[in-house]
C-alpha angles and dihedrals in degrees: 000000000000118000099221092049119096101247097084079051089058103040092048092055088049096053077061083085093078092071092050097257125138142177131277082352092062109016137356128267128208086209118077113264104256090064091038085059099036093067090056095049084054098048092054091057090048097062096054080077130079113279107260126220088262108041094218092064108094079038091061104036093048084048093044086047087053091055098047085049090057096035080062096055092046091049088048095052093047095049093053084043093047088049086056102054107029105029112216083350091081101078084066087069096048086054092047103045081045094064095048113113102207099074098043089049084051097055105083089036123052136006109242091111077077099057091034089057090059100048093058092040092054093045086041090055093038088056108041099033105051104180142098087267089048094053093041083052093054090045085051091053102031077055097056085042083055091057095051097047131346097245103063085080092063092077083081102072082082086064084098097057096042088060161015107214111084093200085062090045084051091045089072105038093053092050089053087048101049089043094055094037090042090059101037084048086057080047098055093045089059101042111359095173100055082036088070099034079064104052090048084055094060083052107037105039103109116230134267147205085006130111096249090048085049085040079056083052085243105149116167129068114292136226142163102279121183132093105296078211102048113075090203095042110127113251102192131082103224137338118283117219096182107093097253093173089042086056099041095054086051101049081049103043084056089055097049098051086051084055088053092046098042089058101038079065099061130014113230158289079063133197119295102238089048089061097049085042082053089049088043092054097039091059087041091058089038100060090042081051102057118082093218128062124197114172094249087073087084098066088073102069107024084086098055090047088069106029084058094043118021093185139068092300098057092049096041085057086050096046097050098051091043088060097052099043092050084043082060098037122048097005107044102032096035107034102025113012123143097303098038110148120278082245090057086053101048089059103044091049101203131087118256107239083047086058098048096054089047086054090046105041094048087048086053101046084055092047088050092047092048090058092045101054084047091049086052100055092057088077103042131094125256099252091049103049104105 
């Protein structure tokens, strides 16, 4: 149970529960609602059992149990994706996302292995069950990812290559959409005012740890800040300067234009590899896009490096972004940071802010590279594409 993880954060929100106060119906949430909702529902399990010496404990290790449970179906999922692609090659991808160290020191301390479970599981059922059923189902799933976290909907921008049939594509689409629009509705109609005082905060938070939040002269680590119980309450921590949705509508219409390109090239349903290199791409754009950066982020696109290249290639980019997400967090923000000790200083020998855009900026230049080279494969032959 670390105390600069987000699960104190969490578990903290839910006890919220003892004074009769709830998410999105009492006050609002900067996490979709189905999360929201899911650690209450863990903090009342936890207290069927006997009070612990610490009173966090039944909380985290429900909550780490939860995790586990959705690592193993990403494993899974990976495993059955990697045998599709690369034959008996693939169970070189299940041993070398298993010795990575990112999505096991994640476990105990945020959720994203919840979101990230529902993106491979959508891509896995939109590959091996091509049918309407099989796009409604990934709609289904892509949906309750939705719910958990925003990101989750984007693996269906692969819906295109998938098939040709655009019913099918809006199919899915349709089913996500009305997933996602069927619970916040359920939401609204118990708290409508902190319903919406959610959704403006997923709009509204400024952005963190990234260079246009360093470009904004933001330098510590960022949250969602405001009066959960206050619908009007701010939710940024400062005012950006630096165009974010300007930004935002470039980095996807990018995106979209390689979509178009990418099927323009060869008609679907394509191969299998081109539409995990897609996914891949599209989470790699995604996380250049967004104008905040927590180390979890990362989690979204280490499956698909190895997935995508199963070789030296695939875990040098993974390692790569896993040490300069943990340089950043733990070590920057928890042993250095902005008001780190002159001794500290001294030794380091650098400034901080100085630190922190050398951290950024190389995170970001793998992050770049890692686009590229999926961009890239895009437009090679078969034969040709590791």
């Amino acid at each position: 149970m670390r105390d600069y993880s987000d699960l104190i954060y969490y578990r903290s929100r839910a006890s919220w529960q003892d004074f009769g106060f709830l998410p999105y119906r009492d006050y609002w949430s900067e996490y979709p609602p189905l999360f929201a909702w899911f650690s209450v529902w863990i903090d009342r399990i936890a207290r069927i059992f006997p009070v612990w010496e610490d009173d966090r404990f039944w909380y985290a290790a429900i909550f780490g149990a939860a995790m586990v449970a959705a690592e193993t179906v990403t494993f899974a999922c990976l495993y059955i994706l990697a045998r599709r692609l690369h034959g008996e090659r693939g169970l070189r991808v299940a041993w070398l996302y298993a010795s990575l160290f990112l999505p096991v020191y994640m476990l105990t301390g945020w959720y994203d292995a919840l979101p990230v479970m529902t993106i491979i599981l959508a891509l896995t059922i939109l590959l091996t069950v091509r049918s309407g059923w099989g796009m409604a189902l990934a709609g289904l799933v892509a949906g309750i990812g939705g719910l958990l976290k925003l990101v989750p909907l984007a693996i269906l921008a692969v819906t295109p290559l998938v098939t040709r049939r655009w019913r099918d594509i809006a199919l899915a689409v349709l089913v996500a959409g009305a997933v996602v629009a069927g619970v916040y509705a359920y939401a609204y109609a118990t708290g409508p005012t902190m319903t919406l005082a959610s959704l403006r905060s997923l709009t509204e938070r400024t952005g963190w740890s990234t260079l246009y939040a360093l470009a904004d002269g933001f330098l510590r680590l960022g949250k969602v800040v405001g009066d959960p119980f206050d619908p009007a309450s701010e939710v940024g921590q400062y005012d950006p300067q630096v165009p974010q949705r300007i930004i935002w509508l470039g980095w996807m219409a990018l995106g979209a234009a390689m979509l178009y390109v990418a099927r323009r090239r060869q008609s679907p349903p394509q191969e299998e590899w081109r539409v995990v290199t897609f996914a891949g791409f599209t989470y790699a754009i995604l996380l250049l896009a967004y104008p905040a950066w927590n180390p979890q982020y990362a989690l979204y696109l280490l499956p698909f490096l190895v997935l995508v290249w199963p070789n030296a290639r695939g875990l040098a980019y993974a390692l790569l972004l896993s040490f300069f997400v943990l340089l950043e967090h733990p070590v920057y923000f928890n042993l250095v940071g902005p008001n780190y000790p002159p001794a500290t200083q001294a030794i380091l020998g650098v400034d901080y802010t100085r630190l922190l855009w050398v951290i950024v900026i190389l995170r970001t230049v793998v992050l770049a590279a890692i686009a590229a080279d999926l961009g890239w494969m895009l437009f090679r032959p078969a034969a040709r594409r590791l």
